[in-house]
N, C-alpha and C positions, 0 to 999 in steps of 0.2 A: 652448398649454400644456394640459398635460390635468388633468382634474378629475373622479377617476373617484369613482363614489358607493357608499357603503355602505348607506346609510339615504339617502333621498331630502332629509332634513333636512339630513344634511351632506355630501353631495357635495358642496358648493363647494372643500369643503380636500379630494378626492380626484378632483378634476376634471384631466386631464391641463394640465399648466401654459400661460399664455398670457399675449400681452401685450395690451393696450387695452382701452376700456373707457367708462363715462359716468361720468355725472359723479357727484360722493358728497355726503353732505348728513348732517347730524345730526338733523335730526327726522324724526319718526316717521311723516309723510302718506304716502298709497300712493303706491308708485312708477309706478302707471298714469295717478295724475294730473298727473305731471311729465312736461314736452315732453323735457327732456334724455333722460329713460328711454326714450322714444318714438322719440328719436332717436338713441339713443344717442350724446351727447352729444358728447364729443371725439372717441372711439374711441382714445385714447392717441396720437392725433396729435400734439400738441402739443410742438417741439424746443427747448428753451433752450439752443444749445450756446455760451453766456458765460455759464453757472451759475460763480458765484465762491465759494469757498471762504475762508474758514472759513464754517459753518451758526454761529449762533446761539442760545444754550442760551438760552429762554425765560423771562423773569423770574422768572415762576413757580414753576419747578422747584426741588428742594432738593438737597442735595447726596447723592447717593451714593443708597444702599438699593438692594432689587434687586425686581423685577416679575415677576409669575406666572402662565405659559401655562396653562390647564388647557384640554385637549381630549380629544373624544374617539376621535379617530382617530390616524394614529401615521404619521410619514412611511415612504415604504418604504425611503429612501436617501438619506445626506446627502454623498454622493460628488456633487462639483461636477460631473462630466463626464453623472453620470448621474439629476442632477437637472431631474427636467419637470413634478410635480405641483406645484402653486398652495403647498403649505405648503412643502415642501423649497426651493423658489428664494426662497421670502420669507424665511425663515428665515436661507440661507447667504448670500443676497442684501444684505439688508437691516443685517445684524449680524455676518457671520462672512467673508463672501468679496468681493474685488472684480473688476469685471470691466471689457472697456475703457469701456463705457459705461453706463450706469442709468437706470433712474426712480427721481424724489424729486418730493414733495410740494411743491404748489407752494399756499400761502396762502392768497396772493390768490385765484386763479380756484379754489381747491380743488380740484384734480383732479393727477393722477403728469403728469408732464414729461419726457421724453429729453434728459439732461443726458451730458456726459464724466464718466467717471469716474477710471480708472486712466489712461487718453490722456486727451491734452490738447484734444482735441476732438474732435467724434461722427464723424469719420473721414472721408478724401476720396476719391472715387471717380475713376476717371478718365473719359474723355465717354461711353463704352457700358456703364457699372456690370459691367465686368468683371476690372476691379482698384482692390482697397480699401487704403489705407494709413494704419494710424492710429501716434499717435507716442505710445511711453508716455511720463509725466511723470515728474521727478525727486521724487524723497524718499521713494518705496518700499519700504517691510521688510519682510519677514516676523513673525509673532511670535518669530522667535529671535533677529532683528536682523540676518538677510541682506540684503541688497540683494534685493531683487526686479530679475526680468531680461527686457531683450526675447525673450530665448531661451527665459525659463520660459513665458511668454504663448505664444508657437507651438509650443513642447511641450504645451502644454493644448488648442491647439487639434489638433495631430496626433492625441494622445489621445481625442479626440471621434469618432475613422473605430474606434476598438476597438472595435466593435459587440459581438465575438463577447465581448471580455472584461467590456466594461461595457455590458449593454444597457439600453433602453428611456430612455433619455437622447433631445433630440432631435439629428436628424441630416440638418438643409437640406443640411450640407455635403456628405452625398455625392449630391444631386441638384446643389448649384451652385459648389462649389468645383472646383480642376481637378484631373481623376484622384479625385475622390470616388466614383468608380464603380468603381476600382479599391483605392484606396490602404489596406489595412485596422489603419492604426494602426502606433502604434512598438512594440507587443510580437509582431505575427506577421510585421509588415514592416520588416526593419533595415537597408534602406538608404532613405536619403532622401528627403522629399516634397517635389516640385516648389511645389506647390500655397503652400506660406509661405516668407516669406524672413523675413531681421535683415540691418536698416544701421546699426549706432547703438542707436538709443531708436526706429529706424521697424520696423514689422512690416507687411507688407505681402501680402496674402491676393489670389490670383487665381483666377479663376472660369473655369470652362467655359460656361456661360452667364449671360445677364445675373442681376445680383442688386441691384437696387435699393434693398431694402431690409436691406442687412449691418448700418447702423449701430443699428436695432430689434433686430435677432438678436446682435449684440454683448452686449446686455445679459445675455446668458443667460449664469448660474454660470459655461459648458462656457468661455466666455470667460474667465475667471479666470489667474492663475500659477500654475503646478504645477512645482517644480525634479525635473530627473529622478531626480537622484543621490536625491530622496527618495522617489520614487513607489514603492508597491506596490498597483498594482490592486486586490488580495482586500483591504487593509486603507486604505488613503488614506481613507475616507470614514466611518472610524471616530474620527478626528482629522486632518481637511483642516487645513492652515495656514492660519493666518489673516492675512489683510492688511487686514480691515475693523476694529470698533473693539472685538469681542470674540472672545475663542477656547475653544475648548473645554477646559473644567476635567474635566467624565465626563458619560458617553455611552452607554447603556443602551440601544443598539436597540429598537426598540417600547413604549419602556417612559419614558426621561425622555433632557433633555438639560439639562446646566449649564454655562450660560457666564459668564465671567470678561473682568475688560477687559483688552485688549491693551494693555503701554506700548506699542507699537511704531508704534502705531496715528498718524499725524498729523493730528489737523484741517485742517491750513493747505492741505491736497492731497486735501481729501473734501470737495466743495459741494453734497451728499445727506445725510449722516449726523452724527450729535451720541454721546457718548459721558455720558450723564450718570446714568446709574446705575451700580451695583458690579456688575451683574452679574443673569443671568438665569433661571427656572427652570422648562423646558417639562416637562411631566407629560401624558405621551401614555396609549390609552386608556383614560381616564374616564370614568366612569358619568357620563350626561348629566343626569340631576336633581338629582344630588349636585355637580356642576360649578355647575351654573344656580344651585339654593339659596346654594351658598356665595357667589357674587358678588351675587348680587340681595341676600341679608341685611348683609351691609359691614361686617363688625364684621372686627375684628384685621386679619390681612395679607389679607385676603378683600378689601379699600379697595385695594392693591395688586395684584390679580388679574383677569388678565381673560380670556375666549376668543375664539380664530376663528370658532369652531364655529355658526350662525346659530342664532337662542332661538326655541327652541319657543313655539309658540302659546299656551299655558297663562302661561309666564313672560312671553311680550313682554306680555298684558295686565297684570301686576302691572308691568314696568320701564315701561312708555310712559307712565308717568304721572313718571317720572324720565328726562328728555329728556337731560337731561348727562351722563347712564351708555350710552345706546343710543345705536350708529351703524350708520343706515342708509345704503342709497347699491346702485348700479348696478355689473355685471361684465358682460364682454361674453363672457358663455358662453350654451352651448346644452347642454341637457342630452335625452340619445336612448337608447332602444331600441335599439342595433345590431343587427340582422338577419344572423344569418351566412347569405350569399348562395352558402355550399357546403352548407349543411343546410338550407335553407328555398328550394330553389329555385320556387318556382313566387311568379309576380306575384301572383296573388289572393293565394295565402297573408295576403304581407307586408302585401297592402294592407288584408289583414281585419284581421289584428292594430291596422290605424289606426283602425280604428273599435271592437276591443274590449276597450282598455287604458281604464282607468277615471283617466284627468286628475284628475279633481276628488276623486273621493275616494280615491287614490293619494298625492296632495299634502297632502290631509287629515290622513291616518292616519299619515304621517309626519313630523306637524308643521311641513308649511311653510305659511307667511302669504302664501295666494292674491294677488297684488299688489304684494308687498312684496320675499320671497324664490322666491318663483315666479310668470312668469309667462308667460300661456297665447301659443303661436305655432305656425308651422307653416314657414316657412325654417330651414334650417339655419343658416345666417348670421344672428348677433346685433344685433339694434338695434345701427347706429350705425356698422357696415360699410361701408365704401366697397363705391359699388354693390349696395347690397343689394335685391334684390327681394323685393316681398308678394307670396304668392303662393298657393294653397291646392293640395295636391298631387293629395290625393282630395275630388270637388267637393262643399262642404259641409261638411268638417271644418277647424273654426277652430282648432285645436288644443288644445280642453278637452271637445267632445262626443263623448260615448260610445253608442255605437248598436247592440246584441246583434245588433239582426235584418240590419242589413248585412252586420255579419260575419256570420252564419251565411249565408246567401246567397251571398257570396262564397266562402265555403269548401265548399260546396256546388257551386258553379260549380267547382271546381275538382277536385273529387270526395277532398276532403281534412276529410269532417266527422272531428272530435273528433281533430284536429291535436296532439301534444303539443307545448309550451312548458317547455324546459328554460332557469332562472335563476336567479342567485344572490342570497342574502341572508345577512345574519352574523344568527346565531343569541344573540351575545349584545350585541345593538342593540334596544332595545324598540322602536324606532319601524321601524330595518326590518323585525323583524320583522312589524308592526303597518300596514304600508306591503307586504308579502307576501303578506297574507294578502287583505287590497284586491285584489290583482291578481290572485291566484285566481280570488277570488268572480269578476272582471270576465272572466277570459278564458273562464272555465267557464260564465257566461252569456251568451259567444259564441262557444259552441260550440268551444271548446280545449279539450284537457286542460293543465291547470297541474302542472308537476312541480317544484316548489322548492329548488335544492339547498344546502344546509350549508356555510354560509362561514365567517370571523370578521370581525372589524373589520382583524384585524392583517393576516390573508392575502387579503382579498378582491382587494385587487390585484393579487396576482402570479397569483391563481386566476384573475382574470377573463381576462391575458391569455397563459394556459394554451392552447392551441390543440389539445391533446389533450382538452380538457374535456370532459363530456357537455351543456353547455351549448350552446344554439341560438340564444341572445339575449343580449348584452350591454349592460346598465345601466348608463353612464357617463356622462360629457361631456366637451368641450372648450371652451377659449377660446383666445381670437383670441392669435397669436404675435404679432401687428402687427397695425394696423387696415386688412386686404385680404383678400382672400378666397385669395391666395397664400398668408396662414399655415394655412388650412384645408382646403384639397381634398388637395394633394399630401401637406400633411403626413397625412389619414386615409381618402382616397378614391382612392388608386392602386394600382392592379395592378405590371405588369413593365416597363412598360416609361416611368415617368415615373423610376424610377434613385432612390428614396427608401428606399434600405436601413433595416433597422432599427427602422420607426415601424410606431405599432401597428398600421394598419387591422383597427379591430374587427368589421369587418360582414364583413372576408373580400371586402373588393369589388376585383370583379378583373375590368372590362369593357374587351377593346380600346378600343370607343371614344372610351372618356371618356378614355381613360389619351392618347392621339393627341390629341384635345382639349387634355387640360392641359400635352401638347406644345408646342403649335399657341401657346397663352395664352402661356407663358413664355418660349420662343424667338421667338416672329414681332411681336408686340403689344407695343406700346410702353407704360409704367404705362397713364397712360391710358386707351387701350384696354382694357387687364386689366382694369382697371378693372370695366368694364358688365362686361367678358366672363364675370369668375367671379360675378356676380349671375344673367346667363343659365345659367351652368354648373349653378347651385344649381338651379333650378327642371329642367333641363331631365332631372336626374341621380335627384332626387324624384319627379318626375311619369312619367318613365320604365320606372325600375327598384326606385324605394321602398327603400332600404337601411337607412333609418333612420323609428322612429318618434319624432318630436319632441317633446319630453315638457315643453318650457317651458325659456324663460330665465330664468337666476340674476340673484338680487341677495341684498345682504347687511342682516341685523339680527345685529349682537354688541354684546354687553355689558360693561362693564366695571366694575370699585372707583373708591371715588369719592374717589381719590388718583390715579388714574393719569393723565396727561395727554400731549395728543399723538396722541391716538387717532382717528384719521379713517378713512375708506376710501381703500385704494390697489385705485383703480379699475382696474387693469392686473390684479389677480392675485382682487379683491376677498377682500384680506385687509387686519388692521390695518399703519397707517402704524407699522412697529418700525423703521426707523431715524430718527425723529423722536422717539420717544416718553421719557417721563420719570416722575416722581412728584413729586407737587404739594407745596409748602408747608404 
């Protein structure tokens, strides 16, 4: 998933979206001194597929009232097909859209679970995971009171190959469904895709190559129903139908969103989701201390209000001393420096850049808590990764030490002194900007020039992945699609020839040989194998070719009113648990 950042404070909610994760926790101790964080914990492994329905509304909760988003970022798209950041899938996910299958919060062990959701179970492969068939369940509506259909389900999914109509969505499917290399969608291509069928209530999706894990990738929105007779590309995602347990009432692009409950909506066939308040009210970009103030103070509907958005360091010390308001916990993201490997070609360059990005007081200035919601690494692959390697790329850098005279050296070695550095920052974010100016001072005291360019909060997204930009580095992240190194390399480190249309690769990385590599991994290597293979892939891609400078793993501190309850980390998106959530007695 991607998690792209604005301010280094809250990238986690513009992080490209993803799935897995460690484990979550409500109190406040550093995340470096938990083994799960270290380990990343589950990594969203974990399958309940006899999650029984109906969920249980918690004693505690009261009847009705409605709970209040404030952030300060703004999704870029609430179109199911073309939903991939961490806040749009949690959002349509959790509350507004279904799909064949989900995570939901699981009590006991505290951490998200791979349950069924709209199928009746998390899908059956057949012996070389190259045909998936899941069955939908009965009792489906829409908010109008349609039937929901097998046919609407593989129309959403045919919908998912419209790159050109609906981009930056993700799209496994045209590297492993069949004819995904070909097939571009029901609005450029009107005659039929081989690739889904309908029996019945069975939907049954076939691959060109093995794909082992479809029923993690199931969970994604693009999974959802979509009836054709009602699609319209330009506007579906200004009011998706809802089949989860709220729909949209108005819809303000960048600005707010209000939802309403669905009658339509059934418990007795959702064993994720609870329906116990009237209703919702996201209020996208917000001033961040006027956010913070208003929930740290709890007075009026402030006690029902809470954010995504992680608390600046100023406020977590005033909430940490209120333990039942702050929810910390573990995401399995990595947040990087992308490197465009068509403007920065030369090895030293990039590798000077590893030594003259300022870690520590970069994380400073932008308000993240060293430990908690950053911390320092140097794989790409997140604690908690199947097959993950430790590993250091350039020898010496643990991934928080900053060293001028290497890089100047290095950029010297390469006969590239006072290198410019073109990157983005939103100009009405105090922290990034306050987070920009850190990385001046650092790249300019190794010997770059720093050239800053003009974002906002609302467009930094669509700006970073502008490819006409005059930008040379891209400040984002990702997290894990699943817990493998499959949901990572292919999805942001292919060239041409691994057939992964449509995804962002931010660094521009386009090497034969890696691209034949992650051939080699996904056709010939059994899981298993994959396994070690993309932990060696990671080191061997860093150490190599350096495309990325790693800037620290995410985790999450948000806050909440001290009415709102249900509020944990869903460690898969590290965002709040909203299809749990309520308000208290």
């Amino acid at each position: 998933m991607k998690k792209p950042a604005v301010a280094l404070a809250t990238a986690a909610l513009m992080t490209l979206a993803a799935c897995g994760g460690g484990s979550s926790s409500t109190d406040s101790k550093n995340a470096t001194d938990d083994p799960t964080f270290k380990e990343g914990g589950n990594a969203g492994s974990f399958k309940n597929p006899d999650a029984e329905a109906p969920v249980a509304v918690p004693d505690d909760a009261s009847e009705g009232g409605r709970l209040t988003v404030l952030t300060s970022v703004a999704p870029s798209t609430l179109d199911p097909t073309q939903a991939y950041y961490t806040d749009s899938t949690a959002i349509l996910s959790d509350l507004v859209t279904r799909s064949l299958t989900q995570y939901a919060y699981n009590e006991d062990t505290q951490d998200m679970q791979l349950i069924p959701d709209m199928a009746t179970d998390l899908g059956r492969p057949n012996e070389d995971n190259t045909e998936w068939t899941f069955t939908l369940r009965d009792g489906l509506k829409y908010e109008d009171g349609t039937d929901v259909k097998a046919e609407d389900v593989a129309y959403a999914i045919k919908r998912s190959f419209a790159i050109a109509e609906l981009p930056d969505g993700p799209t496994y499917q045209t590297t492993f469904f069949l004819d995904g290399d070909k097939y571009k969608g029901p609005f450029s291509d009107k005659g039929d895709y081989a690739g889904v069928s309908v029996s019945g209530n069975d939907i049954t999706i076939k691959m060109r190559r093995p794909f082992s894990d479809m029923d993690y990738y199931a969970s994604f929105p693009a999974f959802t129903a979509i009836p054709e007779a009602k699609d319209n590309p330009q506007t579906y995602g200004q009011h998706p139908l809802a089949t989860g347990p709220y729909k949209f009432s108005d819809y303000k692009a960048g600005s707010s969103l209000t939802l309403e409950k669905n009658d339509q909506w059934d418990p007795n066939t959702d064993a994720g989701r609870i329906q116990a308040v009237d209703g919702w009210d996201f209020k996208f970009a917000q001033d961040t201390a006027k956010l913070e103030n208003v929930i740290i103070n709890d007075t009026g509907s402030a006690q029902t209000t809470l954010t995504y958005d992680n608390v600046t360091a100023a406020s977590y010390r005033q909430i940490s001393q209120e333990k039942d308001r702050l929810v910390t916990g573990t995401q399995p993201c990595t947040f990087m420096w992308f490197i465009d490997m068509t403007k920065i070609k030369d090895l030293k360059v990039r590798q000077a850049l590893g030594w003259a990005y300022p870690y520590q007081n970069a994380w400073k200035a932008a308000g993240e808590l060293v430990g908690i919601t950053r911390v320092p690494g140097t794989a790409i692959l997140p604690p908690g990764t199947a097959g993950r390697k430790d590993y250091q790329a350039l020898d010496g850098q643990d991934g928080q030490t900053t060293d001028p005279e290497k890089s100047k050296a290095l950029l010297k070695e390469a006969g590239a002194e006072g290198f410019e550095i073109k990157f983005l920052y939103a100009t009405d974010d105090d922290q990034s900007i306050a987070a920009k100016d850190a990385i001046v001072k650092g790249l300019e005291e190794g010997g770059f020039k720093a050239t800053p360019i003009a974002s906002s909060t609302e467009t930094i997204r669509t700006d970073r992945t502008d490819y006409n930009s005059p930008i040379n580095v891209r400040s984002s992240g990702w997290c894990s699609d699943w817990p493998s190194g499959g949901s990572w390399f292919p999805a942001q480190w292919s060239g041409d020839l691994v057939g992964l249309e449509g995804m962002p690769n931010p660094a521009n990385f386009k090497v034969a040989k890696f691209d034949k590599l992650q051939n080699h991994i996904l056709d010939d290597l059994s899981p298993e194998e994959a396994t070690k293979a993309w932990g060696d892939f990671d080191q061997m891609m860093e150490t190599e070719q350096y495309p990325a400078v790693v800037t620290g793993y995410g985790g999450v501190a948000m806050i909440h009113g001290s009415k709102v309850g249900g509020m944990a980390n869903d460690n898969v998106r590290g965002m709040p648990t909203l299809a749990r959530m309520y308000i208290t007695k």
